[in-house]
C-alpha positions as CSV (number, residue, x, y, z in Angstrom):
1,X,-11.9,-3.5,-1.9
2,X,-8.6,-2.7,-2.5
3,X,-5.3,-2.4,-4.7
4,X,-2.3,-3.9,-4.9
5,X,0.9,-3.0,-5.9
6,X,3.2,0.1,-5.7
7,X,2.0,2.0,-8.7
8,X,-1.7,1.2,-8.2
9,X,-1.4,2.2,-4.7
10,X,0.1,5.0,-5.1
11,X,-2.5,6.5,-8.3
12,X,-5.2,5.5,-6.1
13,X,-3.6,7.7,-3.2
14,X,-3.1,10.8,-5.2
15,X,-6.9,10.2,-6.3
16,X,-8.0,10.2,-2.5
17,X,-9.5,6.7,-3.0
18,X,-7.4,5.4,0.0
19,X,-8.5,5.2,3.7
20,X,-5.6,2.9,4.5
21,X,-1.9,1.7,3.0
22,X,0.3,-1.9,4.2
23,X,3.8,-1.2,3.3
24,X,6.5,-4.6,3.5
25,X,8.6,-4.0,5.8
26,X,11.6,-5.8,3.4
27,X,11.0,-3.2,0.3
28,X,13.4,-0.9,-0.5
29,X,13.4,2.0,1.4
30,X,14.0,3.9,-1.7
31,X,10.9,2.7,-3.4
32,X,8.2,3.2,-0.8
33,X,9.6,6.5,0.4
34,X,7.2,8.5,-2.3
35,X,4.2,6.4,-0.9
36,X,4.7,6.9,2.8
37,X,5.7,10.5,1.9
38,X,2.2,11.3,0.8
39,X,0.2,8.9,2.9
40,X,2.0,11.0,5.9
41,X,0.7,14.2,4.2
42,X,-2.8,13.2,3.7
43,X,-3.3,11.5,7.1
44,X,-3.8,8.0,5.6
45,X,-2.4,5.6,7.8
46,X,0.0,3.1,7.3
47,X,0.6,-0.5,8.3
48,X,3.7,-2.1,8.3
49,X,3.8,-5.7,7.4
50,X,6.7,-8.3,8.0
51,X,7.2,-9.4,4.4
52,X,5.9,-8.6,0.8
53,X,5.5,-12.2,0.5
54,X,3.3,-12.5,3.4
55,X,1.2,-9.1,2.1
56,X,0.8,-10.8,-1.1
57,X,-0.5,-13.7,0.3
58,X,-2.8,-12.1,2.4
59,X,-4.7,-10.8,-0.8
60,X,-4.5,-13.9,-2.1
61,X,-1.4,-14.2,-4.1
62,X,1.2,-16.5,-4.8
63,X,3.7,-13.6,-5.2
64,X,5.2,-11.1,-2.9
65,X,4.0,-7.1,-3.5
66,X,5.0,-4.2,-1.6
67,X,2.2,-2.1,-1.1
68,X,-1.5,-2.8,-0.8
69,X,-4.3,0.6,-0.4
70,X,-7.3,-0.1,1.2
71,X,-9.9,1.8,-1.0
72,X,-12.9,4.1,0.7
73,X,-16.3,2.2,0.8
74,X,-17.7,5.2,-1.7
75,X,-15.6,4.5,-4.5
């Protein structure tokens, strides 16, 4: 399972419901810097990806997204 999007990736983050973050590569700096902060702090790791159009697609979307979280199996 998983979530998509900034916000909902980050929420699930601070819940601990994360094992795993995909950041785009082309996203603002400025706007994933919070995420990566705390994925660095709590040891999740991340995994860039070339495109938010080509992470969006991968979870089956017709639009771009920045960040997708890759939720524990427990949750």
């Amino acid at each position: 399972m998983r979530v998509v999007g900034l916000s909902s990736t980050l929420r699930a983050l601070q819940k601990g419901h994360l094992i795993e973050v995909y950041l785009a590569k082309d996203a603002e700096h400025r706007v994933l810097q919070p995420l990566q902060k705390q994925c660095e702090e709590r040891g999740i790791s991340i995994v860039w990806v070339d495109s938010q159009l080509a992470l969006g697609r991968a979870c089956g979307l017709r639009i771009g997204t920045s960040a997708v979280g890759i939720l524990r199996e427990d949750i």
